[in-house]
C-alpha positions in Angstrom: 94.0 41.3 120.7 93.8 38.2 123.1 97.3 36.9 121.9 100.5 36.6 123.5 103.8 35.5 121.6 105.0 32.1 123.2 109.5 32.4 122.6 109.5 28.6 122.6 107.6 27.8 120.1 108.0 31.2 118.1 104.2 32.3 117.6 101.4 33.9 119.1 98.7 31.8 121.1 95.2 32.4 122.6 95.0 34.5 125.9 92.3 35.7 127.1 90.2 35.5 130.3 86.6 33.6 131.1 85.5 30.9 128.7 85.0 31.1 125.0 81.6 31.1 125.1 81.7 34.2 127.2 83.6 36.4 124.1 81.5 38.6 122.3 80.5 37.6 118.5 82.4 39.8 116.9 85.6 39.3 119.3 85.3 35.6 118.9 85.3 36.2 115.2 88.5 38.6 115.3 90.3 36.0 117.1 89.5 32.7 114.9 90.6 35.1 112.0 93.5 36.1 113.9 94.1 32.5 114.4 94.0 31.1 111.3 96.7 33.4 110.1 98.8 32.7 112.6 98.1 28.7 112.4 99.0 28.9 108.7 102.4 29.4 109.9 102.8 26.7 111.8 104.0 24.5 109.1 106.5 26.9 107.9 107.6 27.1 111.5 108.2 23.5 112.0 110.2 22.9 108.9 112.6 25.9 110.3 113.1 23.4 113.3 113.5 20.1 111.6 116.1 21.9 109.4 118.4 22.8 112.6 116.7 19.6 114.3 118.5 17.7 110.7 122.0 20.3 111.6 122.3 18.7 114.6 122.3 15.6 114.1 125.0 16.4 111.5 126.8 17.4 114.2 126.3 14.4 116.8 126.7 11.8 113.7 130.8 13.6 114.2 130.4 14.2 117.3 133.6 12.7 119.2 132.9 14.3 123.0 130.5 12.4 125.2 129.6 15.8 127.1 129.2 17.8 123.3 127.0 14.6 122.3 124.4 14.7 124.9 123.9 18.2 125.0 123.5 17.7 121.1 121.3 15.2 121.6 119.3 17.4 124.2 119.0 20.2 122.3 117.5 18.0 119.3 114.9 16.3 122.0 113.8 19.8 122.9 113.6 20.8 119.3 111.3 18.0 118.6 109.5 19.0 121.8 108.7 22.3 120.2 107.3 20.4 117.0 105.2 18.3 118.8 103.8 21.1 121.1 103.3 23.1 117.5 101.2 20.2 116.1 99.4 20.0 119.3 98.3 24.0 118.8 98.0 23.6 114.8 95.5 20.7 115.5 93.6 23.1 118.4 91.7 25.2 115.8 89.5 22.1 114.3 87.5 22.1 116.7 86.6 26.1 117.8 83.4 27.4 116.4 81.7 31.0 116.9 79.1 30.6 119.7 75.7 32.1 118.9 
């Protein structure tokens, strides 16, 4: 299949070669359904992260250490830079339609 697990965001994404258009029917088919099983995870996926996103800031809110607080506060910002980048991709298969 044309998918390639992303570690950062902790799913599968699109990867293929040529434009969309170029895909045959029945592989453009596969990889919507493909897609929208693996988009339907998404959610799931982000409320993993705000959970250790909300952890953290457990953490920060005791946090004494200037050095421990801003790396707390760096790994939250990159946390919520997953979530965003998540949304981005959950939001990507609105628009894709098979080509015929």
């Amino acid at each position: 299949m044309c998918f390639s697990y992303d570690a950062r965001l902790g799913i599968r994404l699109p990867s293929f070669s040529g434009t969309w258009e170029e895909l045959p029917l029945l592989e453009q088919t596969a990889i919507l359904v493909t897609w929208e099983k693996i988009r339907g995870t998404i959610p799931d996926r982000i409320e993993e992260i705000e959970h250790k996103i909300n952890k953290l800031q457990n953490a920060l809110y005791r946090e004494e250490n200037f050095e421990k607080s801003c790396k707390l506060n760096s790994d939250i910002a990159e946390l919520a830079s997953i979530i965003n980048d998540l949304w981005i991709w959950y939001r990507a298969g609105d628009d894709i339609t098979i080509s015929a």
